[in-house]
N, C-alpha and C positions, 0 to 999 in steps of 0.2 A: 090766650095766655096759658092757660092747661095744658094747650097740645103741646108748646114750647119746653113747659116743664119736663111734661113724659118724655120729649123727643133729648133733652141734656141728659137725663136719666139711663137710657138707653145706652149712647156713646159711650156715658164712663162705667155704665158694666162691661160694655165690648172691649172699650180699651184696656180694664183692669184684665179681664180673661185672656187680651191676646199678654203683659207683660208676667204672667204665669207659668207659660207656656216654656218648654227647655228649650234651649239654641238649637238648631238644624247639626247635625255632625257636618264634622268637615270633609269635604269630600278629597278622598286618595288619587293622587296621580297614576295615572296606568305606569306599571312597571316597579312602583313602590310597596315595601314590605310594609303591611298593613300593621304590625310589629310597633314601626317605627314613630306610631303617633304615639302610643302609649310608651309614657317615660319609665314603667316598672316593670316593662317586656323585657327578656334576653337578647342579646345580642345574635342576628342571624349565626347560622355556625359556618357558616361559608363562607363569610366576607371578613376582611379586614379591619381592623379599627382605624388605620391609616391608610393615606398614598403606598402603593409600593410598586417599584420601578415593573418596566418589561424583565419578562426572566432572560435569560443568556445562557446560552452553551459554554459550559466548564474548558477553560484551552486545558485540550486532548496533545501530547508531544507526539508528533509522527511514528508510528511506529518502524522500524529499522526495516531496511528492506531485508526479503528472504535470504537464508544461506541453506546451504545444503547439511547434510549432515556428514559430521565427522567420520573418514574413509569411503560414503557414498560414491566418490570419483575413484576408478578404477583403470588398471587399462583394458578391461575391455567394455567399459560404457559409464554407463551412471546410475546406480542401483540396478533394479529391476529393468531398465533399460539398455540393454545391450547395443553396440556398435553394430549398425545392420538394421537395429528398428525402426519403426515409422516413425513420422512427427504425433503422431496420437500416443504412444506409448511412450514419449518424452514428457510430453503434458502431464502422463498421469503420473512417472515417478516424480517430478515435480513437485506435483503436487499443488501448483496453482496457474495462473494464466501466464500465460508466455507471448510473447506480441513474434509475428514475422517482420523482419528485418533483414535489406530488404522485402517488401513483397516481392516474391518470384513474378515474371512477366512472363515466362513460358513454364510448363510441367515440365518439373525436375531438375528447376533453375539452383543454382546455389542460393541460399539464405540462411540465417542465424534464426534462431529462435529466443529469444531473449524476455526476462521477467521488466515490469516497466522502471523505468527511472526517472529519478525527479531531473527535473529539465534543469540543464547543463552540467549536468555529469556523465561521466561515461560509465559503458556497461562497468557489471564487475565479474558477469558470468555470461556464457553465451554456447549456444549447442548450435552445430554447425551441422546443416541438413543437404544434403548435395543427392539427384536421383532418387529423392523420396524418402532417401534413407538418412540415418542419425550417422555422421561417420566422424565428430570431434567436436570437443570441447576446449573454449578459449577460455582463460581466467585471467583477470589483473587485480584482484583483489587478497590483499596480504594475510585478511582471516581464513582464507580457503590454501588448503594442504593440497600440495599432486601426490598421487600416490607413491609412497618410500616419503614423506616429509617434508620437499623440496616444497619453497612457497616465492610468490614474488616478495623482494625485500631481501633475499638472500642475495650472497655474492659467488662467484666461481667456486672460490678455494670450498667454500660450503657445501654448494651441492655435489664435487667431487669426494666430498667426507661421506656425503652422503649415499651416494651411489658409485662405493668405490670400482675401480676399474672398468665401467660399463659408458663413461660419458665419451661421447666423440663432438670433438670441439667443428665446427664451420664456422668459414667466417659471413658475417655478417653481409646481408644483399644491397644496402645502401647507408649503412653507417661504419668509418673508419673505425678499427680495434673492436668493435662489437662483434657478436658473435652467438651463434646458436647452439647449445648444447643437448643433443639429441641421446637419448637412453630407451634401447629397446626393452621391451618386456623379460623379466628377468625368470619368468613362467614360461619361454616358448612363444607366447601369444604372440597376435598379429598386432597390435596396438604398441604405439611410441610414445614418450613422451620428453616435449621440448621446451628448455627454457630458453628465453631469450633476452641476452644483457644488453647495456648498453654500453658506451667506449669505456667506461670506467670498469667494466664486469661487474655490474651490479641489477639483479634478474629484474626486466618489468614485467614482465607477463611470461604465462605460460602456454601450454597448449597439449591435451591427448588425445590421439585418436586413430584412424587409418591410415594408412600410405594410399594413395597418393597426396590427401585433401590434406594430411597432419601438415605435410611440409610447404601447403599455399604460405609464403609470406604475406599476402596480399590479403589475404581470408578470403572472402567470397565477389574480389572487387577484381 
């Protein structure tokens, strides 16, 4: 009966010592800011206090494709680029990438050199490389001046104001009343320059360059 006694005895000291004892901590999940148990911690400085979506790229508006600069077309090239130079020394007065167009299939094929376009539109400027050499430039775009001022958008009676006495009228190689108004260099030089209307006389494009490449209708085709 004693040992009975002693042996209750025992237990509820043991059991009193183990409900003494402080709780185990709680264990943190790998990857958790240890922070985050404690309710009087700061808030990481990295994170968020809410959801916040994926980021996105700001719409960027296209930027304009290149233009030359104001007078750079001359008759005798395009800046630094003179009538006669290589396609390397069109690139640099350029001044940025230029695609071949056609690619040449043989050395010293005709091709254009042209800046890229957004797809389905046509050039607006184009350097005409025939035997290696840089020998004209196409233009149909009405922000770009020929040199003396003439521009696509004009009509006959205007570029004749403009370059008076010097235009000589042909007619046109496959359209009725159209017609080609050709102005040689008013310096001497070898370099021409031609606008070309359509039945109504009203210029769509232009063109300056050598003889004999100035006067391909066709361009390089």
């Amino acid at each position: 009966m004693k040992s009975q006694v002693l042996l209750v005895a025992a237990l509820s000291l043991a059991l009193s010592a183990c409900a003494d004892r402080d709780p185990a901590p709680t264990a943190v999940p790998p990857g958790d800011d240890a922070l985050a148990t404690d309710p009087a911690a700061p808030p990481p400085f990295d994170q968020p206090a809410g959801d916040v979506p994926p980021a996105t790229a700001a719409d960027v508006p296209a930027a304009p494709g290149a233009m030359p600069a104001e007078g750079a077309i001359d008759f005798a090239g395009f800046g630094p680029a003179a009538f006669g130079a290589d396609a390397e020394q069109v690139r640099m007065a350029w001044g940025g990438d230029l695609q071949a167009m056609p690619e040449p299939d043989e050395p010293g094929a005709c091709h254009y050199l042209m800046p890229a376009m957004a797809q389905g539109e046509g050039y607006r400027i184009a350097f005409m490389i025939e035997g290696d050499r840089f020998v004209r430039i196409d233009v149909r775009d009405r922000e770009i001046g020929a040199p003396g001022g003439g521009r696509a958008g004009m009509d006959a009676a205007q570029i004749e104001a403009l370059y008076p006495g010097r235009v000589e009228t042909r007619p046109h190689k496959y359209v009725d009343d159209a017609s080609y108004l050709r102005i040689a260099d008013g310096a001497g030089g070898g370099g021409v320059l031609v606008f070309e209307t359509d039945a109504a006389g009203r210029v769509g494009e232009w063109r300056v360059g050598l003889p004999p490449q100035v006067d391909y209708v066709e361009g390089c085709s």
